[in-house]
C-alpha positions as CSV (number, residue, x, y, z in Angstrom):
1,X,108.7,30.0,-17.5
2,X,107.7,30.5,-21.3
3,X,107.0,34.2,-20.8
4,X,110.5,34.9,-19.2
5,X,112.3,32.7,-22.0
6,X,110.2,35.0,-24.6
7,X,111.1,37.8,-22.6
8,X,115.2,36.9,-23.3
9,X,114.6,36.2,-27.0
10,X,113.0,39.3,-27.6
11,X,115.7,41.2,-25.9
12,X,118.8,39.6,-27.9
13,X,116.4,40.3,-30.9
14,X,116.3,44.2,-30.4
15,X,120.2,44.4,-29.8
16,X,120.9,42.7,-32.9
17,X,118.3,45.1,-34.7
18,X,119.7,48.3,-33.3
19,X,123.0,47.3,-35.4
20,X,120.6,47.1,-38.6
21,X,118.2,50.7,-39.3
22,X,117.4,49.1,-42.2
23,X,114.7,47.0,-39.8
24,X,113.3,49.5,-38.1
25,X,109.8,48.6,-38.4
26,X,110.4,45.2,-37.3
27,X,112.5,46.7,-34.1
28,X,109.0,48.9,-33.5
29,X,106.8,45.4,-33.7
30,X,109.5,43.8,-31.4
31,X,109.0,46.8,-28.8
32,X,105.5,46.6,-28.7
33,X,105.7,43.1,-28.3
34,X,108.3,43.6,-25.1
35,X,105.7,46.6,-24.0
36,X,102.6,44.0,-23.5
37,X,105.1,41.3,-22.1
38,X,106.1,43.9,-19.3
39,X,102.4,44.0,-18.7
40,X,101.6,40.6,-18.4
41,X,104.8,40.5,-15.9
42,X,103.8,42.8,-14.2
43,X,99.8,41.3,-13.7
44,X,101.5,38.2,-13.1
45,X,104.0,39.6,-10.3
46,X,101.1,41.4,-8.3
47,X,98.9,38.2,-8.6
48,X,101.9,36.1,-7.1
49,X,102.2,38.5,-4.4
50,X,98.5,38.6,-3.4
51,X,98.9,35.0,-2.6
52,X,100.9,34.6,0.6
53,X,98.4,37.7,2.0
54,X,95.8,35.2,2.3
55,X,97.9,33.0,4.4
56,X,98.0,35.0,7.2
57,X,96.4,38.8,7.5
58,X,94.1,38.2,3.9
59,X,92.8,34.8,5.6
60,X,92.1,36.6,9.0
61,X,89.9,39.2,7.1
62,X,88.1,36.2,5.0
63,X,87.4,34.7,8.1
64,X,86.1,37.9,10.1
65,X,83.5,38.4,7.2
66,X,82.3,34.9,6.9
67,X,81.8,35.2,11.3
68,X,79.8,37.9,10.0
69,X,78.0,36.2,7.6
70,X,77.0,33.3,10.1
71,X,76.0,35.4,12.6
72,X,73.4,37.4,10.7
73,X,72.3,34.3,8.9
74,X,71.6,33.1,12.6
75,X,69.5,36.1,13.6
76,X,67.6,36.4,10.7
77,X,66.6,32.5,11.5
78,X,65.9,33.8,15.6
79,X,63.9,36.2,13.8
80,X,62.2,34.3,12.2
81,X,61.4,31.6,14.6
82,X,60.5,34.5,17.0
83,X,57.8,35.6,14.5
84,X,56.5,31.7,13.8
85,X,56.1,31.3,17.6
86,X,54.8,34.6,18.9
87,X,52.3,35.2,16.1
88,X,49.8,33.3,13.3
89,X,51.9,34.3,10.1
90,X,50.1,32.4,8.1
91,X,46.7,33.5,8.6
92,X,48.7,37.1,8.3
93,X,49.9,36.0,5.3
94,X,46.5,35.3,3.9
95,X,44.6,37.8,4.9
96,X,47.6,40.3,4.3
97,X,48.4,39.5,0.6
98,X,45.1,39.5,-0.9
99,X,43.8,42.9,0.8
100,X,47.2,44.6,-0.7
101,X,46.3,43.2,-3.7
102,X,42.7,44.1,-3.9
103,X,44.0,47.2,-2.6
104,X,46.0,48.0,-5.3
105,X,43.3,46.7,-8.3
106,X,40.8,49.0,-6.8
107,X,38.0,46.6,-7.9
108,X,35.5,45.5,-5.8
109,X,32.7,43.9,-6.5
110,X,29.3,46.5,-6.7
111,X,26.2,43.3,-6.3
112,X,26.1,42.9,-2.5
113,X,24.3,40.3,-2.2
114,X,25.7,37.6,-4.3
115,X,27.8,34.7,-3.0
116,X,31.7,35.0,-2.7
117,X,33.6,32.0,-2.8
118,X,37.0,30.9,-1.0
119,X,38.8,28.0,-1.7
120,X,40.8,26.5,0.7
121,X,42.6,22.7,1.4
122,X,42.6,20.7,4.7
123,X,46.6,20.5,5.5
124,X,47.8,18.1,8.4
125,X,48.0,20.8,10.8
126,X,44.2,21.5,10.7
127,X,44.2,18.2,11.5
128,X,42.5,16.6,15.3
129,X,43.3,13.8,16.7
130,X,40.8,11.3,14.3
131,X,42.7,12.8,11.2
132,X,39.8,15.1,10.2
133,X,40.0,18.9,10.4
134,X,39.9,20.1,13.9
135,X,36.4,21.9,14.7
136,X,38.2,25.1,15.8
137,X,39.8,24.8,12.2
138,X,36.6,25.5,10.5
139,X,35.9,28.8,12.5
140,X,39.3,30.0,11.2
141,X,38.7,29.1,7.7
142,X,35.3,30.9,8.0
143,X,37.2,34.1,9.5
144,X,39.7,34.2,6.6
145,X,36.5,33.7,4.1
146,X,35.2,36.7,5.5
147,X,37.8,38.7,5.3
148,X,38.3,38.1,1.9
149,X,34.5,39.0,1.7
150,X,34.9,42.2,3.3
151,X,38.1,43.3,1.1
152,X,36.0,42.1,-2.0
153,X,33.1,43.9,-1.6
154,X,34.5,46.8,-0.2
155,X,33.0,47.0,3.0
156,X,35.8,47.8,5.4
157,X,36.9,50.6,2.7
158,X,33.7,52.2,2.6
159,X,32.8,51.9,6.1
160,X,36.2,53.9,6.9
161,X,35.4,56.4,4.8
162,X,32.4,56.7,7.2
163,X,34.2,56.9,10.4
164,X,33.1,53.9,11.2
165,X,34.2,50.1,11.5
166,X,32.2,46.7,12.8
167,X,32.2,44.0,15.8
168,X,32.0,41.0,15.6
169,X,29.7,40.2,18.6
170,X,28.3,36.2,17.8
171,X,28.9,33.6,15.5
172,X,26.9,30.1,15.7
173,X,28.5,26.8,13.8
174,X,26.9,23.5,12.7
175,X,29.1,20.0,11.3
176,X,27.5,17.9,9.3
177,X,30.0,16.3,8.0
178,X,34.2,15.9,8.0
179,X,37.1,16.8,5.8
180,X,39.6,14.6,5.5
181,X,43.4,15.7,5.0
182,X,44.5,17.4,1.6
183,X,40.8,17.6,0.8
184,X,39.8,20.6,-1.0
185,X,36.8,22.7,0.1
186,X,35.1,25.9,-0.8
187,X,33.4,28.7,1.7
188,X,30.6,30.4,0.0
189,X,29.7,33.5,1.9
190,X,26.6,36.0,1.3
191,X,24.8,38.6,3.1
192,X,22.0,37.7,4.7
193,X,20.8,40.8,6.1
194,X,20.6,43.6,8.3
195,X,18.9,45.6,11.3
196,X,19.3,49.0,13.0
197,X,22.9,48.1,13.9
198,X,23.9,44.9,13.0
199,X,24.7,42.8,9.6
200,X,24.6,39.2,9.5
201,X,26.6,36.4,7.5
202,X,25.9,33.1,6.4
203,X,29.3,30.8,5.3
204,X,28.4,27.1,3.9
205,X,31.3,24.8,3.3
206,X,31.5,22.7,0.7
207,X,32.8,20.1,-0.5
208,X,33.6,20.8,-4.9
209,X,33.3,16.9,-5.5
210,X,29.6,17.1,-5.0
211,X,28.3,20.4,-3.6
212,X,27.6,19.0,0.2
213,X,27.4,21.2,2.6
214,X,29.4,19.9,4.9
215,X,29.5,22.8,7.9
216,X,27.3,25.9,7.9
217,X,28.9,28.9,10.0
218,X,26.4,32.4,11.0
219,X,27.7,35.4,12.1
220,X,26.8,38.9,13.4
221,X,28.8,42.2,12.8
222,X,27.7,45.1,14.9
223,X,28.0,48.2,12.7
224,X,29.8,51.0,14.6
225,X,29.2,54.5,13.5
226,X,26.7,55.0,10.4
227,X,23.5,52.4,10.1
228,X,23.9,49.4,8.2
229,X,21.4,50.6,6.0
230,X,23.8,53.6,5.4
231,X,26.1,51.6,4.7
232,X,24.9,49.1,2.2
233,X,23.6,52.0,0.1
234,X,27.2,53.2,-0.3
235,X,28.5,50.1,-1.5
236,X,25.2,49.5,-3.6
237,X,25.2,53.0,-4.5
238,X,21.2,53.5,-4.2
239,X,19.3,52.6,-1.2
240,X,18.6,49.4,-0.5
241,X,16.3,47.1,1.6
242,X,17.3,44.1,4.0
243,X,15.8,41.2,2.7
244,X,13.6,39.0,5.1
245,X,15.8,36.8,7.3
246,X,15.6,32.6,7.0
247,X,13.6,31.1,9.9
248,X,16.5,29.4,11.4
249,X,17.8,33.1,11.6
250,X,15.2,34.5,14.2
251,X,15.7,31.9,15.7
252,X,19.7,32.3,16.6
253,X,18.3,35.8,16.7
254,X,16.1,35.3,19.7
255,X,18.4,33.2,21.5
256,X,21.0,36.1,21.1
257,X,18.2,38.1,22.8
258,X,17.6,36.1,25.6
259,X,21.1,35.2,26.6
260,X,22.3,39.0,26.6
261,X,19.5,39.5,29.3
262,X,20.1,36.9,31.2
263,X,23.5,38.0,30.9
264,X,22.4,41.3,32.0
265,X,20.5,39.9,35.1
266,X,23.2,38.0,36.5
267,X,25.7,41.2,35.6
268,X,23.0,43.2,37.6
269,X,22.8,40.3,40.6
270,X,26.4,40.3,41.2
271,X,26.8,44.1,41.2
272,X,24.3,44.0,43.8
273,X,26.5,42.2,46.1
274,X,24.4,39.3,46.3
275,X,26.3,36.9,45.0
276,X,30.0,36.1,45.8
């Protein structure tokens, strides 16, 4: 090798320099010279001896670690399969990430009655069997919408702060027209109203390419604790009225009404042992 054959010259060199004190100074250069040769021996020499380790007892411990590796790459996948499978991560994800963010902003919006709007995209699996967005789709959408309406406008916030929280306890749906794969829509939510103990929602979907309505979704939130109109004049921050419910309203309202007592009949009936 170069280094060794350096190594020689540099040796004969100092011998014949001893002979000469005259050249001192060029014996000192020489030494340090031989001083970082040494070193880069002696790098060289522990590199060349790391070598055959991974042959045998260096390979073994390479290979232990990547086994290692493998197997926790493997049950992080399990995991997450596990968590695919068992639960709706995605609606999770959609409902988790915005309330953490609006959580953290602290801003919510003070008009409660004026629309919020979600945006949203048909994806193939929303899809049904005639490639347009499966009805039970749109009720999801609307649930996620609502959320987003609630975290917004602060209603679940302030309604904690009450002791209290809501129910949903019925919801009413109309098509009027599909959505087609990839196709963008929006949910427009607002508050319609609100009673002794309930609050009630209207959600239109639309389609942005030229405002039609497409499905129309109503909903109705039993309050739980405080009265709505408690409620509302927290997140108003004066008191405020209910305004007068749409036709179409009472009417979903008085169905309501008449199926909880007949629900009530038959629930009385069958307690009485008359039926079977």
């Amino acid at each position: 090798m170069a280094v060794f054959a350096r190594y020689d010259e540099l040796k004969r060199e100092i011998d014949a320099l001893v002979a000469k004190p005259e050249e001192l100074k060029q014996l000192v250069q020489l030494l340090r010279e031989n001083q970082e040769l040494k070193s880069i021996l002696r790098n060289q020499y522990k590199e060349n001896t790391l070598l055959p380790a991974l042959d045998g007892q260096g390979l073994q411990v390479v290979s232990q670690e990547l086994v290692k590796m493998i197997f926790w790459l493997c049950a992080v996948a399990l995991f997450l399969l596990l968590l695919i499978w068992s639960t709706d991560s995605w609606f999770l994800l959609r409902v988790g990430i915005p309330y953490l963010y609006i959580s953290k902003r602290k801003e919510t919006i003070k008009d409660i009655f004026r629309t919020h709007v979600f945006h949203s995209c048909v994806l193939p699996a929303d899809l049904d069997f005639m490639g347009h967005m499966n009805n039970a789709r749109y009720l999801r959408e609307a649930d996620i919408a609502r959320c987003h309406f609630f975290f917004r406008y602060g209603i679940l916030e302030e309604l904690s702060s009450l002791g209290g929280y809501l129910v949903m306890t019925a919801s009413c749906s109309r098509f009027r027209h599909e959505l087609n794969v990839f196709e963008g829509f929006d949910i427009q939510t607002r508050l319609l109203g609100w009673d002794d103990r309930t609050i009630y929602l209207e959600q239109h979907f639309v389609r942005p390419s030229d405002d039609f309505v497409v499905a129309v979704v109503l909903a109705r939130f039993n309050v739980i604790g405080p009265t709505p109109a408690a409620l509302m004049k927290r997140l108003a921050g004066m008191k405020v009225e209910s305004p007068e419910m749409p036709e179409e309203v009472h009417h979903w309202m008085k169905y309501n009404q008449i199926s909880s007592q007949k629900m009530r009949t038959e629930g009385d009936f069958q307690n009485n042992g008359k039926v079977r």
